[in-house]
N, C-alpha and C positions, 0 to 999 in steps of 0.2 A: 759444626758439631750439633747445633741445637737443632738442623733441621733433619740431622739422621737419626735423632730421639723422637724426634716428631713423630719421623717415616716409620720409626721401630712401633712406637706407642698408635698409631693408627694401625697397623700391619695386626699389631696385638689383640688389637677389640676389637677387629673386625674378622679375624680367625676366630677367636671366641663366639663373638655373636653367631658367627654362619654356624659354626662348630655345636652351638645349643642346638639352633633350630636345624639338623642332622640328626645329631643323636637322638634329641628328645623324638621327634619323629620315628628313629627304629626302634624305641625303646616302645613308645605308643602303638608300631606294627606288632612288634611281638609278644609286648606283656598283656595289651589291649584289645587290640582290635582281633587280631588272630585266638584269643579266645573268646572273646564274642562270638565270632563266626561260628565257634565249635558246635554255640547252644542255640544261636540263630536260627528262627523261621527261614523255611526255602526262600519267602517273597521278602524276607528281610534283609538277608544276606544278598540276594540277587539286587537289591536297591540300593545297598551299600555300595556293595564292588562296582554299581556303574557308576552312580551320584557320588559317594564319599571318598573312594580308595582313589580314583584319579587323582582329584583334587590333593590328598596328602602327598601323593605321588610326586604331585608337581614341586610341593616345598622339598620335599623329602632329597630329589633330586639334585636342586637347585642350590639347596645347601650343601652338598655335598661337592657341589663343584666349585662352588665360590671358597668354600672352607678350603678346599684343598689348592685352589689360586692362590688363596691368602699366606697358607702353609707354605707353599714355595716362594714367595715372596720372602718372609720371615726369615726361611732357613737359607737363603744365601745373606741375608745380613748376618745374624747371626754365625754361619761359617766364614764370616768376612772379620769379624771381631773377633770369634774366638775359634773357631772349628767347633769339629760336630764330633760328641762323645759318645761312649755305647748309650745309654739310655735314649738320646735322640733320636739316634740309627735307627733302634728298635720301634720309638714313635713313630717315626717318620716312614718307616717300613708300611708297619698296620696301617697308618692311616691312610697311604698310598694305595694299597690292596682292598680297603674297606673302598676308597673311592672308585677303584675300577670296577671292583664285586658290583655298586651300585649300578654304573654305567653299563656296564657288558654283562651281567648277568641278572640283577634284579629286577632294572626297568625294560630291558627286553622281553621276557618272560610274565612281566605282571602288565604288560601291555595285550599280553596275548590271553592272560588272566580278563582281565576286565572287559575284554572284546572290544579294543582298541584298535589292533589289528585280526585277521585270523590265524588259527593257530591251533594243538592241542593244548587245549586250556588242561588238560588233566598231567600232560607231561610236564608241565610250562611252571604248572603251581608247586611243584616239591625242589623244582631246581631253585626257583627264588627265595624259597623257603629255608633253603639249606644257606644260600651264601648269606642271608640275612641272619641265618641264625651266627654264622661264623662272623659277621662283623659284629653282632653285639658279644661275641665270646672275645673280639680281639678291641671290643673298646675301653675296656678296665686295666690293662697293658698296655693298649695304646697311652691312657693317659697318664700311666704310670711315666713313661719315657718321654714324655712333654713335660710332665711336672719335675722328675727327677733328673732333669740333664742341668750339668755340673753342681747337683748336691750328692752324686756319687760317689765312692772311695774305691778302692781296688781297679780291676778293670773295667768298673766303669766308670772311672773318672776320665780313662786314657782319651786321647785324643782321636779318632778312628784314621783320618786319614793318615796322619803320622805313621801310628802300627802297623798299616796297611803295607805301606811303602818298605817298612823296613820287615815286616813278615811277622809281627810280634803282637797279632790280635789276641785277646785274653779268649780260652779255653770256654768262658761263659757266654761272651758274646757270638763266637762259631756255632754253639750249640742251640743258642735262643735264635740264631739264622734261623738251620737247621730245622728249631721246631717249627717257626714260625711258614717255612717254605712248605713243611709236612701238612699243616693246619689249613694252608689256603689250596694246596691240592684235592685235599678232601674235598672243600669249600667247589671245587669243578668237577672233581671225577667221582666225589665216594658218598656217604651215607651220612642221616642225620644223628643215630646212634646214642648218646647223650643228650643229646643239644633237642630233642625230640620234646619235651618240657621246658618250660618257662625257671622251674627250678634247677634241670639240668644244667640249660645255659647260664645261668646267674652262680649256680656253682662253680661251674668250669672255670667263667670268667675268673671268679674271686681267683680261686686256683692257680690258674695259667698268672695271673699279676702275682702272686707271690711265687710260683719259682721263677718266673724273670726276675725280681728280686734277687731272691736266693742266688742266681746262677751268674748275675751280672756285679753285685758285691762278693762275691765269695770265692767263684771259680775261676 
């Protein structure tokens, strides 16, 4: 017993730690550095993207994968003791999509960006731009459904694989699939729209975490 609290209690802090230096990282691309850029000299910004943006690139990345190592680790203990409820779904969802958006879409494209590789650097920087904007829109939800798994009531306290099995998933949770399927589509095929502002996305976010809220206690 004592050494599965252990396993849990290291699994914990060290999802945590990766999980800081991830965010804090996209948070620093997009509230930061990418408006810097806006006002930036040519031979500034040019100095930046080869010398600085790699280098963030490389944490940015790396946390994102060991967080999300960490994350799977946790979540089979965790569905090992208790199962996994709507709010974690919902976590676990985002952050999974947040980590592949990194891997298959951000640092391909900002490799091409930084002339790392070759590439059109001009088609290369709005696609990266777009899924980063979409993982900082699904990281205020994301953490909702980390923090709020089993302090839920309604359905989303249920149990998921349980309802699964018997066909009795709550109406809230379908729908926060749903949105969340619609949001990471955009995130590959469609437009930055909102999310085009530092306040847009920081709106959205707040936004999008309170009706998962709403739609997962209520519906």
């Amino acid at each position: 017993m004592s050494s599965f609290i252990t396993g849990d209690l290291l699994l914990r802090w060290l999802h945590v730690l990766f999980g800081i230096t991830w965010i804090g990282l996209l948070y620093y691309f997009n509230f930061v550095q990418g408006e810097y850029f806006k006002e930036a000299e040519a031979s500034a910004k040019a100095d930046a993207t080869k010398k600085l943006a790699p280098r963030a690139l490389w944490w940015f990345r790396w946390g994102a994968m060991f967080t999300f190592i960490t994350g799977v680790g946790l979540l089979s203990i965790v569905y090992s003791a208790h199962g996994i409820d709507a709010y974690l779904t919902i976590g676990a969802l985002m952050g999974t999509l947040m980590f592949l958006n990194v891997w298959l879409i951000i640092w391909p494209n900002q490799k091409i960006v930084c002339g790392i590789v070759s590439g059109d650097a001009a088609a290369a920087a709005p696609k990266a731009l777009l899924a980063s904007r979409t993982n900082t829109l699904f990281s205020a939800p994301m953490l909702l459904g980390m923090l709020g798994s089993f302090h839920g009531t309604g359905g989303a306290g249920d149990l998921v694989a349980q309802n699964a099995a018997t066909g009795t998933l709550s109406t809230g949770l379908i729908i926060s699939l749903l949105l969340i399927a619609a949001l990471e589509l955009n995130a590959i095929f469609g437009k930055l729209s909102i999310l085009t502002t530092v306040k847009g996305v920081i709106h959205s976010s707040i936004g999008l975490t309170i009706v998962f809220l709403l739609l997962l206690q209520f519906v």
